[in-house]
N, C-alpha and C positions, 0 to 999 in steps of 0.2 A: 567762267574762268577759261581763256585761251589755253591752246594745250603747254606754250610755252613757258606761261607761268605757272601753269600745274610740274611743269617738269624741273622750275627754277623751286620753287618750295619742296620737291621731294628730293632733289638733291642736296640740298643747302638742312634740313630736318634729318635725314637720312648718315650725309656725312659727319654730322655732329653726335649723332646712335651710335655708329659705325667705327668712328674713328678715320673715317676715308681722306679728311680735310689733313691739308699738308701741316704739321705742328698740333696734330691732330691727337684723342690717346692714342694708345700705342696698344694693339691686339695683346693679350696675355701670350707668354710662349707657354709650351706643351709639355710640360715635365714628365720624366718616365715614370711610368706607374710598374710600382711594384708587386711580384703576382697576378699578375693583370690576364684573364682568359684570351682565350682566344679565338675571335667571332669565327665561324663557319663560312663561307661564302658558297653561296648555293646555282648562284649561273653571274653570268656578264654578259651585257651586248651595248651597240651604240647606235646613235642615231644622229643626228645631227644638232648645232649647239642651237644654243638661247636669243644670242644676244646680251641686249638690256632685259629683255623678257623673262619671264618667270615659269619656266615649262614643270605640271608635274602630271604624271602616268594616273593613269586608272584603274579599277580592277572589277572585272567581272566576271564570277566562277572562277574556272580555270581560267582565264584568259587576262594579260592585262597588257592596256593601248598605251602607247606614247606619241609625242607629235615633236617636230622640233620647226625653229622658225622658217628654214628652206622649205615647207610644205610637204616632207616626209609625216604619212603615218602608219604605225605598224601595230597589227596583232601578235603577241606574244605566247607562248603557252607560261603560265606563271612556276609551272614543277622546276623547268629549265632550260627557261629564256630560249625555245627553239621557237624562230620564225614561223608563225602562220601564212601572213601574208602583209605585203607591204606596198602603200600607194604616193605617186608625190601628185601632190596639186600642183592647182596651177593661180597658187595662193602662198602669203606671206602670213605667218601663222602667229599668235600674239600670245598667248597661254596655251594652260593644259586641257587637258582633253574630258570632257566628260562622256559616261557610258553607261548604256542598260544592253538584256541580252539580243535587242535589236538594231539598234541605233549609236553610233559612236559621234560627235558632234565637238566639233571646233570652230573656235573663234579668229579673227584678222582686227589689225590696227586699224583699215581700212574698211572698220563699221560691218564686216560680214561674218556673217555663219553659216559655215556647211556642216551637212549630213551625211553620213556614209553608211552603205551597207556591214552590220557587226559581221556579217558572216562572209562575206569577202573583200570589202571595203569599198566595196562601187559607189559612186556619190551620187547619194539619192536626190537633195537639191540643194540651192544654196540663195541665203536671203540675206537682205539687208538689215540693219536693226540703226540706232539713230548716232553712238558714238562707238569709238574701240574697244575693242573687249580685251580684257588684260586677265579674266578670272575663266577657268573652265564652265563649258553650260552644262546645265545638270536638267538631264532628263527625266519626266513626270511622267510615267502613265504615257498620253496621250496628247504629249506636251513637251516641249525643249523649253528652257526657264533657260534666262540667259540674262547678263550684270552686264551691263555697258556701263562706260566712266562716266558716263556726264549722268550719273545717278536717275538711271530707269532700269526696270526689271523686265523685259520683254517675253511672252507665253507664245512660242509659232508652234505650229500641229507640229507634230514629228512624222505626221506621213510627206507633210505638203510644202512646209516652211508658213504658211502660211501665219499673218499673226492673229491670233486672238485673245490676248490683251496687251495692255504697255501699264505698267504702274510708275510717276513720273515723281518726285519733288527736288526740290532748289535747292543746290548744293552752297557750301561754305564756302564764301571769297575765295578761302586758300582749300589746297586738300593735298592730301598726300595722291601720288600719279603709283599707285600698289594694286595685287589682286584683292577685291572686294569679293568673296564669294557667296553662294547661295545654300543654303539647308533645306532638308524635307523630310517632313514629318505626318505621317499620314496627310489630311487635306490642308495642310500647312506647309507655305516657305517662308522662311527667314530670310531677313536680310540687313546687315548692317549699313551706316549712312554717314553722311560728314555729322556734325555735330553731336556727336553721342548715340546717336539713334539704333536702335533695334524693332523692327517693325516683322509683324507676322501677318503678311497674305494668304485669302482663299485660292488656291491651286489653280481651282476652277475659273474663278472670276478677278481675280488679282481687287477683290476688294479687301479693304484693311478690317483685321480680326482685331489686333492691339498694337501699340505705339507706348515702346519704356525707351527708360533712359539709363541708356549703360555708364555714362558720364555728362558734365557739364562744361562748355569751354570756358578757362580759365586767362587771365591775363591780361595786360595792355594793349599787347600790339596782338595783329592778327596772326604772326609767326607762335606766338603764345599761344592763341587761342583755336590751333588745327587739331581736335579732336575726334580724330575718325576713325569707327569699328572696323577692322581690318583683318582680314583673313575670313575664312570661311566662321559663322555660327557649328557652336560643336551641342549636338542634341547627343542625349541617352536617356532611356526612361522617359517619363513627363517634363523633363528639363530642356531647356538653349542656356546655353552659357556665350558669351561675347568678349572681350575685349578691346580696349581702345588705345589710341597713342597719345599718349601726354594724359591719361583718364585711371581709369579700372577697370575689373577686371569683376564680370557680374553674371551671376544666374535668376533664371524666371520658369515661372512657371510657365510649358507651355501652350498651356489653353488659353489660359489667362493674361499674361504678363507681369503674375503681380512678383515682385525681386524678391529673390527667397535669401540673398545676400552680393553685398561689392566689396571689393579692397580696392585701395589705391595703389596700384600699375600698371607701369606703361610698357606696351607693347608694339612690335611692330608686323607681327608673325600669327596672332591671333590666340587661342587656348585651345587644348584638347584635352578631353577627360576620357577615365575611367568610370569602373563600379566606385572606386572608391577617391581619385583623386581628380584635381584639375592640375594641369599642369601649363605654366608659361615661361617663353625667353622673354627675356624683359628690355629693352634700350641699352641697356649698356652689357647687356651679356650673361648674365644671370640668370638659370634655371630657378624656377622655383617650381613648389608641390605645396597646394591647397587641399584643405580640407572639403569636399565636395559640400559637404551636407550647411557649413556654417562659414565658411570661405576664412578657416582660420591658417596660416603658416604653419609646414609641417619642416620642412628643411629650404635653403636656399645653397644653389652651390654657385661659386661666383670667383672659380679659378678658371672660365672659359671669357673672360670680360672681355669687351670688344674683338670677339672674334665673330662678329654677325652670323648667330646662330639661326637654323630654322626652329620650325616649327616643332616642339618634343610630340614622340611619338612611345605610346606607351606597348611594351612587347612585354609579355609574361611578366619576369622579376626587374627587367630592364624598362631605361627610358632611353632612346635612342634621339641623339638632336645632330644634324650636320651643321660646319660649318665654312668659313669664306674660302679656305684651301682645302675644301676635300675629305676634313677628315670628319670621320662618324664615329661621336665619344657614344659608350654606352655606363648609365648611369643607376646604381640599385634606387630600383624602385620605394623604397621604404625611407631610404635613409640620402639619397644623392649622393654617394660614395661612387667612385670610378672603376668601373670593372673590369673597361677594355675602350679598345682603338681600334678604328683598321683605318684604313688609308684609302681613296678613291681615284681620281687622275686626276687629284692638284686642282682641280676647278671646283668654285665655289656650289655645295648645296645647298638653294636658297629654298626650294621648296620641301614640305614637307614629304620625312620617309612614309611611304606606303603600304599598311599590312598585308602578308599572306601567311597559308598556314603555316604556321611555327616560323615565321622570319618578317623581314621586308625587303620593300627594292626602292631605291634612290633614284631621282634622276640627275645630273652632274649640269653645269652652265655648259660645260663643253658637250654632252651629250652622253655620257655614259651610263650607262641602268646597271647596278648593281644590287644584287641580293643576297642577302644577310642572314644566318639565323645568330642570334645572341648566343 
């Protein structure tokens, strides 16, 4: 698939979720909430925007990375957002940032990845891989794991860049142009696929452990039948859980793959669970809360409809989801009842918020990082 028409079917799928299309729905507006608390905000800083890109922050220890598309990246201290240290490349930067407490590793539209020193950001090297990375790479051990679009999973050392392996298979006519991202699970990565797919790779060897099926594509035409696992794989326990767009939403065992349960929806942002719950925005805007254990509906709240929310992020009694202008609803956990609002700078959070102790931090289209405690 040209990237052109990757980019014609994710706008044209996209603005139909979204509401983006002119006579298009119409976002829910924001009704005052009454009694409503009142978040904490525990630091702010900025850094530069997105774009069309999907930038989100990392966390490691005390420390958490950001990158933005001009080729800024910064070390954080995560208590209160004071600058460690800050580098620009001499790179166009396409996603978020992945991190362990050696190695900080970002991705380019322009098929690259670099490495950088976690302790002062020096660039250790920097390599090719075979298409554009739009997802953070996620650091293994002894290994940078990294999602390029044209659906391969690439393993380079993380001393050297070097690769040692590529896991490759053939994508769907159509596909959505979104962050695919990577899981890991002791000697296990995950990875979601165009047509349903949820596949679990040897760390080691990028050979295949199991192949399930999150969903089936459905439909006549090929705009019908774009079903692709989308966002990062959410593991807890012995579980991956996935979702798809136009599909379900589905947990597996994950040694095995055998599906311990699915529902039917659709998503564009992917799922994140707890001890006890799964949680997804759904296409048209709609939080919901699964039952972890038997994927039964706990509530649904669906006064945020088309306001292209992220990805929910589960904080103590809250669920924290952004969305297209900035603002971060917090939601009880139990019940999807409104607890509160704060406001960020009016540009859209597309990515998911990021936990730290007792809070989290955001990062904004326009480039702003903000942290929260509920």
């Amino acid at each position: 698939m040209a990237r052109a028409a990757a980019l014609a079917v994710a706008a044209a799928l996209l603005a139909g979720c979204f509401g983006g299309a002119a006579g298009g729905p119409k976002p829910a507006p924001l009704e005052p909430l009454a009694q409503a608390a009142e978040p904490r905000r525990l630091w702010r800083a900025s850094i530069g925007g997105a774009d069309e890109f999907q930038f989100s922050p990392a966390r490691v220890g005390d420390a958490v990375y950001a990158a933005s598309r001009a080729g800024e990246v910064v070390q954080l201290d995560s208590a209160d957002g004071r600058e460690r240290w800050a580098v620009s490349l001499d790179a166009r930067l396409s996603g978020g940032v992945g991190a362990d407490e050696r190695t900080v590793a970002v991705g380019t539209d322009r098929a690259e990845v670099l490495a950088l020193e976690a302790r002062d950001g020096k660039l250790r090297w920097r390599a090719r891989v075979s298409s554009e990375v739009l997802a953070a790479p996620r650091p293994a051990g002894e290994l940078i794991l990294v999602r390029s679009a044209d659906s391969r999973v690439h393993a380079l050392g993380a001393s050297d860049g070097k690769r040692r392996w590529v896991y490759q298979r053939t994508p769907a006519p159509l596909t959505l142009r979104a962050p695919r991202g990577l899981a890991v699970l002791g000697d296990l990565v995950f990875a979601g696929f165009s047509g349903g797919k949820l596949v679990a790779l040897s760390v080691d060897s990028g050979a295949v452990r199991w192949e399930a099926t999150v969903a089936l594509p459905k439909g006549a035409t090929e705009l019908e039948r774009v079903t692709d696992v989308i966002g990062d794989p959410a593991v807890i326990g012995k579980e991956v859980c996935a979702a798809a767009f136009q599909g379900r939403v589905a947990c597996f065992d994950a040694a095995s793959g055998t599906q311990l349960w699915a529902r039917e929806l659709s998503s564009v942002t992917g799922v994140s669970v707890d001890a006890r719950y799964a949680y997804v925005s759904d296409e048209h805007g709609a939080v919901h809360a699964l039952d972890r254990s038997n994927g039964r509906s706990l509530w649904k709240q669906d006064r945020l409809a088309h306001r292209q929310l992220s990805l929910p992020l589960p904080v103590g009694g809250a669920i924290v989801v952004g969305d297209f202008e900035g603002y971060l609803h917090f939601l009880a956990r139990d019940s999807g009842a409104f607890l509160a609002r704060a406001p960020t700078d009016g540009s859209a959070v597309r990515s998911a918020p990021l936990a730290l102790d007792g809070g989290f931090v955001v990062q904004t289209q326009d480039g702003g990082l903000y942290a929260l405690a509920p």
